[in-house]
C-alpha positions as a Markdown table, in Angstrom:
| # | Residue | x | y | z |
|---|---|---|---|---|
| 1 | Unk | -3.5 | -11.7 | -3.8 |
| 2 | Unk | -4.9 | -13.0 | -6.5 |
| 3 | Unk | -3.1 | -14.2 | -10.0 |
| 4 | Unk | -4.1 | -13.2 | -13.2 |
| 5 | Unk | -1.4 | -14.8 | -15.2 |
| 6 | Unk | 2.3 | -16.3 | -15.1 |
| 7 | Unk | 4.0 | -13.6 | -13.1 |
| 8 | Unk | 1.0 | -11.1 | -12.9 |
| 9 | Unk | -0.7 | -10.7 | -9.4 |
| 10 | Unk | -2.9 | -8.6 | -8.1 |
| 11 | Unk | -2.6 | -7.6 | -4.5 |
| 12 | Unk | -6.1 | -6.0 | -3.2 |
| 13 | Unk | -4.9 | -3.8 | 0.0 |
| 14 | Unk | -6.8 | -3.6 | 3.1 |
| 15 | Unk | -9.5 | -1.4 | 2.5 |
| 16 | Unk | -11.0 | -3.6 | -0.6 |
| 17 | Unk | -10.5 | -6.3 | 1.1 |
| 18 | Unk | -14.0 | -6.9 | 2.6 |
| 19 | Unk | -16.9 | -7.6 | -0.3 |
| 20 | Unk | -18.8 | -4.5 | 0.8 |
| 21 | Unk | -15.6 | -2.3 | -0.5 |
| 22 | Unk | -14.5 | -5.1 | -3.2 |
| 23 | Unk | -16.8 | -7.7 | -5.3 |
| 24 | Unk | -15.7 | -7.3 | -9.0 |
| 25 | Unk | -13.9 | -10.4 | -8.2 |
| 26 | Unk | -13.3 | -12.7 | -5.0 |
| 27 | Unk | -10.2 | -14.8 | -6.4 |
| 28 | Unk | -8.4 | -12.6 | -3.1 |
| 29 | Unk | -10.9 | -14.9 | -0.9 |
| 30 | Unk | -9.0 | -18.0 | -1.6 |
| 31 | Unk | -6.0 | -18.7 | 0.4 |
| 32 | Unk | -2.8 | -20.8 | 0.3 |
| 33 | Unk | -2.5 | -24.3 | 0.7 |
| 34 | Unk | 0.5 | -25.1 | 2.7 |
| 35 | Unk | 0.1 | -28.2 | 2.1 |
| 36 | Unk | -0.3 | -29.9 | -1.7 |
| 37 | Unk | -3.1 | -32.4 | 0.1 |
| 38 | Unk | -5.3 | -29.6 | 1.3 |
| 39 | Unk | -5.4 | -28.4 | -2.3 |
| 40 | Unk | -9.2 | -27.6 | -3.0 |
| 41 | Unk | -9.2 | -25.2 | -5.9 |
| 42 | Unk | -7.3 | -24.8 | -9.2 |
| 43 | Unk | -7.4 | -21.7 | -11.7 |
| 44 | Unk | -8.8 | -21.8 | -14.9 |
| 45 | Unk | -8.7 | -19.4 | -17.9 |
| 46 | Unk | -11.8 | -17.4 | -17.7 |
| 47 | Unk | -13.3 | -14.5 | -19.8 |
| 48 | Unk | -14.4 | -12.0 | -17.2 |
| 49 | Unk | -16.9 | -9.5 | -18.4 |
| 50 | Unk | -14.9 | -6.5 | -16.7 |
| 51 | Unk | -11.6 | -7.7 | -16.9 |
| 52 | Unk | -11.7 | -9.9 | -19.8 |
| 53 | Unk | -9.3 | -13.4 | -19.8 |
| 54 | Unk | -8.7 | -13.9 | -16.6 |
| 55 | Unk | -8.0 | -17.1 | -14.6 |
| 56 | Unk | -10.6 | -17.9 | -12.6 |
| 57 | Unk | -10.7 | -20.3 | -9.4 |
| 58 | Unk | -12.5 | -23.7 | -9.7 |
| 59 | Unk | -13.4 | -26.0 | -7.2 |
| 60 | Unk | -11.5 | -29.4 | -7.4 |
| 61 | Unk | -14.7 | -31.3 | -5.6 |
| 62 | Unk | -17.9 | -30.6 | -3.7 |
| 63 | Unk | -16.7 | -28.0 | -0.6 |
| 64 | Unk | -19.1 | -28.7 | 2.2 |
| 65 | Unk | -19.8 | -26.0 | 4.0 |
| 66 | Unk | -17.2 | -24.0 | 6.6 |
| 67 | Unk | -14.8 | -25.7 | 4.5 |
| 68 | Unk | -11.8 | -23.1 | 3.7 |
| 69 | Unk | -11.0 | -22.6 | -0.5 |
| 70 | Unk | -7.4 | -23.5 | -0.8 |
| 71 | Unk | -5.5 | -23.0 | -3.6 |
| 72 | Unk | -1.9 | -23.2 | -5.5 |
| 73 | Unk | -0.1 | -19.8 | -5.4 |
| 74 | Unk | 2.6 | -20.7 | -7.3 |
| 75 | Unk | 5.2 | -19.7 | -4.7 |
| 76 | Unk | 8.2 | -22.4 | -4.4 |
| 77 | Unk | 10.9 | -23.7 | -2.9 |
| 78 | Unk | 14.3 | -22.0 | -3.7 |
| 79 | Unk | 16.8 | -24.6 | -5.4 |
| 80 | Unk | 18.5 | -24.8 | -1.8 |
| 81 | Unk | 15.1 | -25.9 | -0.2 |
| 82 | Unk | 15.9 | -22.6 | 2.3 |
| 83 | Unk | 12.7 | -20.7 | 1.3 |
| 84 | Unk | 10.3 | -20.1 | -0.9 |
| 85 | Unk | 9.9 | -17.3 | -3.8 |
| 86 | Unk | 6.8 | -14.5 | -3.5 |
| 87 | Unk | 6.5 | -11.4 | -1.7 |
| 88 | Unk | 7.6 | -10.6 | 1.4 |
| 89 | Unk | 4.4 | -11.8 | 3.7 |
| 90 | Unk | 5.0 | -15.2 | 2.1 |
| 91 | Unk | 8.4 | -15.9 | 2.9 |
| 92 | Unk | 7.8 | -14.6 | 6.3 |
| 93 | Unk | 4.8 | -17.4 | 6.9 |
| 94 | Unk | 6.7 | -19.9 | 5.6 |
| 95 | Unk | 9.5 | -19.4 | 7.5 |
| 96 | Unk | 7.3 | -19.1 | 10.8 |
| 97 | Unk | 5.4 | -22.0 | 9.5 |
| 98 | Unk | 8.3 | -24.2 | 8.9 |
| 99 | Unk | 10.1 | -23.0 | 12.3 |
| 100 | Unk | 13.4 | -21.6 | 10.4 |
């Protein structure tokens, strides 16, 4: 999945999702953090020259090597604290995740 802007995702489905059948743009390489601490990455606004303004993924700090690119999807907590908001993969994880 990757975020283009507030509210706007972009989910690339299976078959794109290896860089031999998809490389216009890796953003869908960069997973969740679920936790704020592991946070590694942070989007920026970006002028693509496909896609045009974009947001784009920066690095927060040198990633050594074999080190996973975490990010912020922008998913949260309900008001309750019971689960979280973003598709249906998400709130499964988290709910496996969090034991509930």
């Amino acid at each position: 999945t990757l975020s283009e802007e507030e509210g706007t995702v972009i989910d690339v489905d299976e078959e794109h999702s290896t860089t031999d059948n998809y490389c216009a743009s890796l953003g869908h390489k960069v997973n969740h953090a679920w936790e704020k601490k592991a946070i590694n990455c942070k989007y920026s606004p970006f002028v693509h020259p496909r896609f045009g303004q974009i947001k784009c993924i920066l690095t927060l700090r040198e990633i050594p090597q074999d080190e996973e690119l975490t990010i912020d999807y922008g998913y949260h907590l309900n008001k309750a604290g019971t689960g979280t908001t973003g598709p249906n993969w998400y709130r499964q994880q988290w709910k496996e995740k969090r034991g509930k």
